[in-house]
C-alpha positions as CSV (number, residue, x, y, z in Angstrom):
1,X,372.2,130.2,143.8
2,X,369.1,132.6,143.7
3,X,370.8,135.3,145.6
4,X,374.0,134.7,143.4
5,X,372.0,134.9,140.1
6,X,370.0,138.1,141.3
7,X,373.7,139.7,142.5
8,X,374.2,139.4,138.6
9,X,371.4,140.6,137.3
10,X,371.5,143.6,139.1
11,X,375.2,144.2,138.0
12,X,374.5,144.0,134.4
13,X,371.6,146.7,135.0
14,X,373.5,148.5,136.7
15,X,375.5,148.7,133.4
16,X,372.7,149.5,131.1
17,X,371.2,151.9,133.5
18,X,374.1,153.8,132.9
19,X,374.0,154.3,129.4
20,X,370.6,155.8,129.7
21,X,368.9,158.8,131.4
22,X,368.7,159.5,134.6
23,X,364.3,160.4,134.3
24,X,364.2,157.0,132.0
25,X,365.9,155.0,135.2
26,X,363.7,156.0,137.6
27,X,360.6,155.6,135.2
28,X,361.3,151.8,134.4
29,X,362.7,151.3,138.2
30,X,358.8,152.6,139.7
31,X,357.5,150.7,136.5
32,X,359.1,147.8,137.4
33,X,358.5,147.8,141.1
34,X,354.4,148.2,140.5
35,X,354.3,145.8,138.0
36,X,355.6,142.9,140.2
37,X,353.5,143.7,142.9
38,X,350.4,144.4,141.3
39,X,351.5,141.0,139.3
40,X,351.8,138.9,142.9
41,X,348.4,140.2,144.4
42,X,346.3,139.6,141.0
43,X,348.2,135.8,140.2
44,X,345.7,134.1,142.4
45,X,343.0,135.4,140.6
46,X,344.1,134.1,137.0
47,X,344.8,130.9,138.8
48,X,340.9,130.6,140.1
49,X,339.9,130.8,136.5
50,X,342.9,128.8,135.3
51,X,341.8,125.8,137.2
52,X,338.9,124.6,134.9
53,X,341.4,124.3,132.2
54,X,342.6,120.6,133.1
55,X,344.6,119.8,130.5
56,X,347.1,123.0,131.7
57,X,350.2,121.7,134.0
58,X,349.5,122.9,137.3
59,X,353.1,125.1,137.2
60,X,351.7,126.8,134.2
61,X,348.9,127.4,136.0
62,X,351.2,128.7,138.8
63,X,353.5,130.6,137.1
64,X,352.1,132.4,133.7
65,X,349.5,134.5,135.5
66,X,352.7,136.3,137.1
67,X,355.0,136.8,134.2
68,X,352.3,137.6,131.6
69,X,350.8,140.3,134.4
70,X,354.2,141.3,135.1
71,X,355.0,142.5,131.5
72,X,351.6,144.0,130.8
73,X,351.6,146.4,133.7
74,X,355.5,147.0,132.8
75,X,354.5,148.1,129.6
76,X,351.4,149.9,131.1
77,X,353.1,152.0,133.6
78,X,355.6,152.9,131.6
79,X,353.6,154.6,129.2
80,X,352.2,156.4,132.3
81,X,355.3,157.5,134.1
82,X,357.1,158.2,130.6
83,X,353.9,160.7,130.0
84,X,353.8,162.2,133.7
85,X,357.5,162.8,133.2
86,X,357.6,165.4,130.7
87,X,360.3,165.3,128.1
88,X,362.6,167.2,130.2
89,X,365.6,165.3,131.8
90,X,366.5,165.8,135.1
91,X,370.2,165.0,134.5
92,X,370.6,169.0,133.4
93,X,370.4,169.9,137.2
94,X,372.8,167.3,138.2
95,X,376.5,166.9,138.1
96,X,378.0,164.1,135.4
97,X,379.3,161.5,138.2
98,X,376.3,162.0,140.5
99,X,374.1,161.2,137.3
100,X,375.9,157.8,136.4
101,X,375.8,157.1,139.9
102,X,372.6,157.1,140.5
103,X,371.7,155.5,137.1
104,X,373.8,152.6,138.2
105,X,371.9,152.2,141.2
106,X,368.8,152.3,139.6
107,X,369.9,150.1,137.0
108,X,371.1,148.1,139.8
109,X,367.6,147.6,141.7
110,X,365.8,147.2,138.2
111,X,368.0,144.2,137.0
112,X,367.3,142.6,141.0
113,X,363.4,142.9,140.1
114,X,363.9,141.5,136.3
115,X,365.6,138.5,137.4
116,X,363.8,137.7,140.8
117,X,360.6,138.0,138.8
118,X,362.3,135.5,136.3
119,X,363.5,133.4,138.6
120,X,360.5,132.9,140.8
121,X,358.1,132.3,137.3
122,X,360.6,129.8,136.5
123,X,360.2,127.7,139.9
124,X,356.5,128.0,140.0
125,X,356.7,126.6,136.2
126,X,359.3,124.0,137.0
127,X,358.7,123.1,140.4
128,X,360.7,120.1,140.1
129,X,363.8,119.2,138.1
130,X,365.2,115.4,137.3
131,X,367.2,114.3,139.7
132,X,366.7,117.1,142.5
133,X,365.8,116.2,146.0
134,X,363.4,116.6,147.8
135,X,365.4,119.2,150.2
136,X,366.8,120.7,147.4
137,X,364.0,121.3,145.8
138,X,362.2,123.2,149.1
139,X,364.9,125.4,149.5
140,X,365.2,126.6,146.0
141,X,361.0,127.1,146.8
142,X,361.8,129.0,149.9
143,X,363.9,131.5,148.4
144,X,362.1,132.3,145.2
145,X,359.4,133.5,148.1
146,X,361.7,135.2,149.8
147,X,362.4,137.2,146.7
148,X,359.0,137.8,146.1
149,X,358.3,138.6,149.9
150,X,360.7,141.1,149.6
151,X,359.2,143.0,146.5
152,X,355.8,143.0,148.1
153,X,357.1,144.9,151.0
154,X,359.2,147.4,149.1
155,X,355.8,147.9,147.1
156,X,353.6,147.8,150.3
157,X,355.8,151.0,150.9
158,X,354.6,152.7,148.1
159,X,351.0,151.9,148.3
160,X,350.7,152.0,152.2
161,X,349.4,148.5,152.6
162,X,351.2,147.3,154.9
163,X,348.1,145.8,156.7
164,X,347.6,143.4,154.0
165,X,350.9,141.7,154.8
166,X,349.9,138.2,156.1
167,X,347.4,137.9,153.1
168,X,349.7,138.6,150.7
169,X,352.4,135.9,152.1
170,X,349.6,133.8,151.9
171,X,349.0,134.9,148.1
172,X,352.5,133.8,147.5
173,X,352.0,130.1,149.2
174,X,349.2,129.7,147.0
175,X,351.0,130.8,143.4
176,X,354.3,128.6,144.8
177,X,353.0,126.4,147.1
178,X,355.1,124.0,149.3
179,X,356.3,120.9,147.7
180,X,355.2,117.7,148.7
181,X,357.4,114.5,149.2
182,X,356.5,111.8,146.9
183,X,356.1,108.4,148.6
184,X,355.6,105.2,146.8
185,X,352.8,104.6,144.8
186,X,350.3,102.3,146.2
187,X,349.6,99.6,143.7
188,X,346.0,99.8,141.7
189,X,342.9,97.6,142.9
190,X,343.5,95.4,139.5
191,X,346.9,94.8,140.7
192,X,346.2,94.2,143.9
193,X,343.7,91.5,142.9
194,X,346.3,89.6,140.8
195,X,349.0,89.6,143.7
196,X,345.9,87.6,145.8
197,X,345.6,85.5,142.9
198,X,349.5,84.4,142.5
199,X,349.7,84.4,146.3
200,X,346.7,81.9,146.3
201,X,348.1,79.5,143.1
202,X,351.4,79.4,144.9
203,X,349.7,77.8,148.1
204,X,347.6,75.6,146.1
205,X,350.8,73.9,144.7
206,X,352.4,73.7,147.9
207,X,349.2,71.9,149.2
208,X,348.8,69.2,146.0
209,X,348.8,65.8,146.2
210,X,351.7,65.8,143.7
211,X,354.0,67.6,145.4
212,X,353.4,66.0,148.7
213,X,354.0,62.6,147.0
214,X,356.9,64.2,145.6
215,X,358.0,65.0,149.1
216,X,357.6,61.5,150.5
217,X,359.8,59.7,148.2
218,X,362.4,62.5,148.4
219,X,362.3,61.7,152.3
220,X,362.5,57.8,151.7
221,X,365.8,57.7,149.4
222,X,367.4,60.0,152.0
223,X,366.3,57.3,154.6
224,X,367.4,54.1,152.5
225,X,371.2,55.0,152.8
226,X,370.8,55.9,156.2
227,X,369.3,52.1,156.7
228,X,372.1,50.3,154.3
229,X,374.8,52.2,156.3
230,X,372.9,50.9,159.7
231,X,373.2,46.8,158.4
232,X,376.8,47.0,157.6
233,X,377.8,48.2,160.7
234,X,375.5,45.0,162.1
235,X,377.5,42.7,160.2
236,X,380.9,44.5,160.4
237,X,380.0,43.6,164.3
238,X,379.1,40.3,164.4
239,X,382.2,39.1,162.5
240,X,384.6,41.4,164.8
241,X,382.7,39.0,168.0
242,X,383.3,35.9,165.9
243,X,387.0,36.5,165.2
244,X,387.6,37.4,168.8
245,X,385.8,34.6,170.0
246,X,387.8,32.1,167.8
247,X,391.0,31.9,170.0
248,X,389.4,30.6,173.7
249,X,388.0,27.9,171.3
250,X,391.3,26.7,170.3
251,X,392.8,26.9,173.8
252,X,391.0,23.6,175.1
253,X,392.1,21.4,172.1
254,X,395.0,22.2,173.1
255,X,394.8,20.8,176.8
256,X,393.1,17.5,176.0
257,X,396.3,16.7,173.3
């Protein structure tokens, strides 16, 4: 989505690049370029001081020291190159295609810094959206440092610092650091205290002389049934012997007559 979004931005600077001149391009293109990099190496400053203030988010913390330093060196060195320019347009010397050309491309590259300097602000502001997960929300991360990676090496080209590489990538992991998974929150002390307490009633009841009572005479109506049942079956028994006992009785009457 990052890459998508930047693809777009440069396209519609490519198209306003080439409605301007070609010196007034490159000017805003170098302006640009400076800017964001000088903006990436100074953030962690700002955020040093920043830190005090605790009633700041931590992304504003994070992300305004970039996008206000960002816009004041824009405006800075563009009054700089605009003045070391001269008035005189280069665009005289060169042919009318190679001119729009070129002020596409450099409209091109300018829109790619605009929008990959908005776009990593924005996720160091907003480091989390509702309802994003948690790997979601670490690759969106990963590429708005990517981005940012990438300007500080196209502007460790024009400052010859490329020795200060691994600091700076670790200047970026401090402005957008990685996010961290939530896990569940452990319940407060207090709360803790009155989950012992319940715990505790519950076992007290349990253990009462009520309920045990209670118990016991539950047990005893389930056993009187179970005794009735037993002394019907007695009786049903005894009159099943006496009935077939009855006919040897009569059998010896029987002989005597």
């Amino acid at each position: 989505m990052i890459f998508w979004g930047m693809i777009a931005g440069g396209v519609i600077g490519g198209m306003v690049g080439m409605k301007n001149k070609f010196l007034y391009n490159w000017n805003f293109l170098l302006s640009s370029l400076f800017a964001s990099y000088l903006s990436f190496v100074l953030s962690p400053l700002a955020l040093d001081v920043l830190k005090d203030f605790k009633d700041l988010p931590q992304g504003v913390k994070n992300g305004a020291p970039s996008c206000v330093l960002f816009f004041v060196f824009l405006v800075v060195f563009c009054k700089i190159f605009g003045n070391a320019g001269g008035e005189k347009d280069l665009s005289e010397f060169l042919p009318e295609a190679l001119e729009k050309l070129l002020s596409w491309g450099m409209g091109f590259l300018s829109g790619l810094l605009l929008l990959g300097m908005i776009l990593f602000c924005a996720t160091a502001v907003l480091p989390e959206f509702s309802g994003e997960t948690f790997e979601a929300r670490q690759k969106r991360i990963s590429g708005a440092r990517d981005v940012a990676e990438n300007i500080l090496s196209a502007g460790r080209i024009l400052t010859w610092s490329g020795s200060y590489a691994g600091k700076q990538s670790a200047l970026l992991k401090k402005i957008l650091p990685d996010p961290v998974e939530k896990k569940a929150e452990e319940p407060s002390p207090e709360k803790k205290k009155d989950m012992k307490k319940q715990v505790r009633k519950k076992r007290v009841q349990k253990n009462s002389p009520a309920v045990a009572s209670g118990k016991t005479e539950k047990a005893g109506k389930e056993e009187a049934p179970v005794k009735q049942e037993t002394s019907e079956s007695a009786e049903t028994a005894k009159k099943d012997s006496e009935t077939s006992a009855s006919p040897d009785k009569k059998e010896p009457e029987k002989q005597q007559e």
